[in-house]
N, C-alpha and C positions, 0 to 999 in steps of 0.2 A: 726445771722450772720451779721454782720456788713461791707460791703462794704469800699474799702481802695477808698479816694480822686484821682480825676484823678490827676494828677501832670499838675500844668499850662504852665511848658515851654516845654513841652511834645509834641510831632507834632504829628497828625491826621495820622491813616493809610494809608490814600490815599495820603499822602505827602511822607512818609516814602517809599511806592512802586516805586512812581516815580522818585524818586533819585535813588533806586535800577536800576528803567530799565536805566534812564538816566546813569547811573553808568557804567551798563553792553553797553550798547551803545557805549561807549567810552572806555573801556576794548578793543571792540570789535572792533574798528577803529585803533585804539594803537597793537593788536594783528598783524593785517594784515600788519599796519607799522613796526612791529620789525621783521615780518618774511622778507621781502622784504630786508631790513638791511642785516640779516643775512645770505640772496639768495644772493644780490647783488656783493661782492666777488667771486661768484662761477661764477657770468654771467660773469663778467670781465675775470675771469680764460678761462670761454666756449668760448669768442670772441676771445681770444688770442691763443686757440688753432684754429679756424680757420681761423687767420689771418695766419698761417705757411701753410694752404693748398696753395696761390698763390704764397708764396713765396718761400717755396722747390720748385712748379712748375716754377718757373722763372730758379731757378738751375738743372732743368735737373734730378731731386731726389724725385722725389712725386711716393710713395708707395702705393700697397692698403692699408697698414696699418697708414699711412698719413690719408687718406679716411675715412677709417672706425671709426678713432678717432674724427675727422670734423665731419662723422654723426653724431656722438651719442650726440655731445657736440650738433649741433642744433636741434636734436630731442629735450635732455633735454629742450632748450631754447624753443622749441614751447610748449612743455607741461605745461612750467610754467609761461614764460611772459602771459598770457591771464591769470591766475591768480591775477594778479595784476592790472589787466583793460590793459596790450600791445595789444589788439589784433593785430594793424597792425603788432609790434613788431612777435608776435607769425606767422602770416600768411609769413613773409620775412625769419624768421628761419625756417621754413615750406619748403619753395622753396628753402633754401640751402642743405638743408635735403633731397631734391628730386634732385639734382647735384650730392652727393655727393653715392646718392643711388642704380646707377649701377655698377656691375661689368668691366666695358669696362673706358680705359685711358681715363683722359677729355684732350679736345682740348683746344687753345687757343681761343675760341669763348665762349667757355662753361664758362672757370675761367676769361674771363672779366665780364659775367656778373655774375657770383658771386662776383666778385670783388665788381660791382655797386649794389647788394642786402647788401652784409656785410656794406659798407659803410652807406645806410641806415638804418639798423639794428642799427648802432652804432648811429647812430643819434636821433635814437626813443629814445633810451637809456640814453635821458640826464637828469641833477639832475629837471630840469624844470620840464620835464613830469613828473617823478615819484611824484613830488610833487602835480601834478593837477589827478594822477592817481589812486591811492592808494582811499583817500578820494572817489571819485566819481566811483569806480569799488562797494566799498560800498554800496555807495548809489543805482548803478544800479542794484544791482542784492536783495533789500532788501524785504523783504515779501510786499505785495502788497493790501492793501483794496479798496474796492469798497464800494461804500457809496452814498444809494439810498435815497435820501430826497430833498424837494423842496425850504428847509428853508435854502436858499443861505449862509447867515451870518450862521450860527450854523456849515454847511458843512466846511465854511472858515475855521473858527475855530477847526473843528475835523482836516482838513487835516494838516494845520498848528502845532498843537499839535504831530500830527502822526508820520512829518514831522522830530518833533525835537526827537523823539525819536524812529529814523531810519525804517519808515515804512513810503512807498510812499503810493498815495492814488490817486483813480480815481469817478469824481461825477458826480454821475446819478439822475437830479434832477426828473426823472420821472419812470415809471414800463417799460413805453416803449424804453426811452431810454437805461436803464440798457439792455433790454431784445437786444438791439441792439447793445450792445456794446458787450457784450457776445457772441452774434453769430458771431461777426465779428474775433474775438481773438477766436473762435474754427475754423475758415475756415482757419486761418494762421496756425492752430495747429503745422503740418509739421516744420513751419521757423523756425528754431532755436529759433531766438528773442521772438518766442511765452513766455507768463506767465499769466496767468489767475488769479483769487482774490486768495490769501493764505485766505480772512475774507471778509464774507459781511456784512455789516451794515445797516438796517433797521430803519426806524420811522414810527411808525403806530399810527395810532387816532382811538378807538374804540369807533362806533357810538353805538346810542341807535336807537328801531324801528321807534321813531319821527321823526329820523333827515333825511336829504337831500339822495334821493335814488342814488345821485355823489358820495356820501361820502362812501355807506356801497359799489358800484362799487368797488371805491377806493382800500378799505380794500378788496375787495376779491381776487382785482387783487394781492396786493402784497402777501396777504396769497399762492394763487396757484402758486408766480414764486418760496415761499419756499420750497413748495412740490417739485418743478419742479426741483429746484437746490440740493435738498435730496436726488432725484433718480436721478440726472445724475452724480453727486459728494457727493457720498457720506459722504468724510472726508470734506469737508467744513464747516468752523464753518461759522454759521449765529444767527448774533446777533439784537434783538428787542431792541430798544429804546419804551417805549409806554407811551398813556395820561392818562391809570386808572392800577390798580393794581388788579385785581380781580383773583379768583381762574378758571373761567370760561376760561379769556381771557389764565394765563397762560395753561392752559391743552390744549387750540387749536392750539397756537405758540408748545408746545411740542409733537402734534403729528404731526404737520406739519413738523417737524425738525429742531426747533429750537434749539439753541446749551443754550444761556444766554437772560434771557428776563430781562433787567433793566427801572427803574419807572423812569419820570420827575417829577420834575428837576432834572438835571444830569449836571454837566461839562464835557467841551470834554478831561480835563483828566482824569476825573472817567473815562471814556466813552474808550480812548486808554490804561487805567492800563487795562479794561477790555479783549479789544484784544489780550491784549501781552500775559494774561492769556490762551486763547482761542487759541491761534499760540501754545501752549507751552503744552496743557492738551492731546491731542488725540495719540499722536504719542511720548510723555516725556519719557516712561517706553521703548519704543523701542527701541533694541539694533543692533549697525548699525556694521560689522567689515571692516576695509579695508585696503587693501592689496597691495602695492606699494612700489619698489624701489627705488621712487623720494622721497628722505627726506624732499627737499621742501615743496611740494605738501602737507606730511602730518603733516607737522609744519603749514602748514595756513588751513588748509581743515575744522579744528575743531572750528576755527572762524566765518568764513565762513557759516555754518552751527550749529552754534549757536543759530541763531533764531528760527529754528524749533525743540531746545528743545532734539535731538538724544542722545542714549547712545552711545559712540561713541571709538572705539578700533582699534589703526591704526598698522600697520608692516609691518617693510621695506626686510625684510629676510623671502625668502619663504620656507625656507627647517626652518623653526617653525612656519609654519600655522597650522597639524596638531594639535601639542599639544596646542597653541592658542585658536585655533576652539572650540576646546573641553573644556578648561577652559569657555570661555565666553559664548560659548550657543549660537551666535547672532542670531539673526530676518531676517537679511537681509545680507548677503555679498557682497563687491565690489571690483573688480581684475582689476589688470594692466595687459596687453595680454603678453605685452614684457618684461620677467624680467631675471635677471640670475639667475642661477642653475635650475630654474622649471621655466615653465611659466605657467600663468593665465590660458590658456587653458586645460593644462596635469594638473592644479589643480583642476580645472572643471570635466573634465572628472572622478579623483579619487572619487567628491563627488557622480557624478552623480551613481555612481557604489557602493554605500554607504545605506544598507535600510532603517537608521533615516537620515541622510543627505544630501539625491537623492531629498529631497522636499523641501531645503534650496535653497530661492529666490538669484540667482547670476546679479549681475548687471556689466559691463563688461568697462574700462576707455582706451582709447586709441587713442592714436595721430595720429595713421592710421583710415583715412575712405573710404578705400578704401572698394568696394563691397567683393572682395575676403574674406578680415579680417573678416569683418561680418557677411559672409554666415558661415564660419569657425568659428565663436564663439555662432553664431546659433546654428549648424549643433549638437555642441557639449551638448546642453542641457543646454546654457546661457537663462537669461530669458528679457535683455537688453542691450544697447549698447550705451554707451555715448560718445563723442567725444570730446579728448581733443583739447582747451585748458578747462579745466573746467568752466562752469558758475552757480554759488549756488544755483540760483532758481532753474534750467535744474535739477540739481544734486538733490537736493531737491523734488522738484516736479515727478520725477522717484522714488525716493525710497517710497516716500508717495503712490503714484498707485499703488508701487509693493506688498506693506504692508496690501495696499487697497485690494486689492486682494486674498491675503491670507488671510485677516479675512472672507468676501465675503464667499470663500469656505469652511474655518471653520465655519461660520454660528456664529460665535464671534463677527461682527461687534457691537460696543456700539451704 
């Protein structure tokens, strides 16, 4: 057997990956900007209907059906401007949404300050923002590394690399500082803004019995925070950088819970092709459905949500969930509360009454957070509750616990 010549203008697989992610990187920035396009006539249409709520009311002709078309138009706009990184935007169509949400006539007190919320609204809404928005809702909400090493220059470098190929990164050049920065982002769990590593990254020096008893310290400490981070997250990947290649060392990293153990020398983009792998391996095969009447929403959600790799089945029409369901099999389901014809709830309720279906993990989206909604999509046999406006990681990071969970009790975890 005679081996064929490599071909010399042929690029190295690790060059060839990295133009993929690079690639899919900007796919994925480009995604979010063409749905935003696309949304963006509809938000002009949503303001323009409640710009008529003050001004039938100046004529003496403001209907509840006036009203009820103002809500819905800023509902829509809260559920979807924070999509795009508006939050203020989303929080102002929020509070016209809650004007516009009793049944009782508004006064002239009430529609001045709609008046002065719209106005603001409209001003969020200018080509400025969306161009400093778009971009940077990206970058906020993108998987997240942590990266425990002491060798400042190398860290530069990884996060730098990381950086260009949309994955933020936090460094820990010590055990204790990681171990503190960790506990401090579980004590915020609660806040919204909470997001913990999607990847941790490790450098380890495997000592011999002669060397300095700091050193094999060292090593023990960060072997035990791998244990520690095994059993407390379990879908975390955690990955070894190390100084020898031995069969020893890999067997100890793999029962500690190592995900990927790679040899030095290494570059930090071997080093990020790695991650991107490792974000994309655990949860790849998982099929995600979800279920929403905002068209919006599910023209960007699959961008959005790209990085972690989900199978992903979106529908805007609830009277073909059934037969949907049943083609795709999903993993995980995700419902909008408030839809026409059925709602998210009364579709909840059919699964829960369902004997293969009653165990289908529901995660629940909605612009209302008010305590009532949620006790009520509790109550119903949901098994979470997200708050629109949407944010990828939040969204992300729920479905991966929920996923978590259910292998956990199937006793299937990898």
């Amino acid at each position: 057997l005679k081996l064929q010549p490599e071909n010399a203008d042929s690029k190295p697989t690790t060059v060839i990956q990295e133009e993929i992610t690079a690639n899919k990187h900007s796919k994925h920035l480009k995604a979010i900007a063409a749905a935003w396009e696309k949304y963006r006539e509809k938000s002009r249409n949503q303001l323009a209907i409640l710009e008529q709520v003050p001004r039938v009311f100046s004529e003496g002709s403001l209907s509840s059906s006036h009203q009820e078309q103002g809500r819905l138009a800023a509902h829509s706009l809260a559920g979807n401007l924070g999509i795009f990184g508006f939050s203020e935007g989303s929080r102002l169509a929020r509070e016209l949404e809650g004007i516009l949400q009793g049944d009782t006539d508004l006064g002239a007190e009430q529609i001045f300050h709609f008046q002065v919320l719209l106005t603001a609204l409209r001003d969020e809404l200018t080509q400025e923002n969306i161009t400093r928005q778009v971009p940077h809702q990206l970058s906020e909400h993108s998987p997240l590394l942590l990266i425990i090493n002491e060798d400042s220059q190398f860290t530069q470098q990884l996060a730098a690399t990381a950086n260009s190929k949309g994955i933020r990164s936090v460094i820990a050049p010590t055990i204790r500082e990681a171990r503190a920065w960790i506990s401090q982002e579980v004590s915020i769990k609660q806040d919204k803004r909470y997001q913990g590593p999607d990847v941790v990254l490790f450098k380890l020096a495997f000592t011999e019995p002669t060397q300095a008893a700091a050193n094999r310290r060292a090593l023990s400490e960060h072997l035990s925070l791998i244990t520690e981070l095994k059993v407390q997250i379990p879908s975390l990947p955690v990955l070894l950088i190390a100084d020898q290649d031995r069969f020893t060392e890999r067997l100890e990293v793999a029962r500690r819970g190592g995900w990927f153990f790679l040899k030095q020398p290494i570059t930090p983009a071997q080093v990020i092709t790695t991650v991107l792998q490792a974000l994309e391996r655990s949860y790849a095969e998982e099929k995600v459905m979800i279920l929403d009447d905002d068209l919006e929403l599910l023209k960007v959600i699959p961008s959005l949500l790209q990085p972690w790799g989900f199978k992903l089945t979106t529908l805007d029409d609830p009277r073909q969930f059934w037969d949907v369901l049943q083609a795709v099999t999903p993993n995980l389901l995700v419902l909008d509360v408030e839809m026409p014809h059925v709602s998210g709830i009364e579709l909840c309720q059919v699964l829960r009454t369902h004997p293969y279906w009653c165990r289908l993990p529901v995660l629940f989206l909605s612009a209302h957070t008010d305590t009532t909604t949620q006790n009520q999509v509790f109550a119903i046999g949901a098994d979470d509750f997200v708050s629109k406006p949407v944010v990828a990681t939040e969204l992300a990071n729920r479905i991966l616990n929920r996923l978590q969970r259910v292998r956990l009790q199937a006793g299937t975890y990898p």
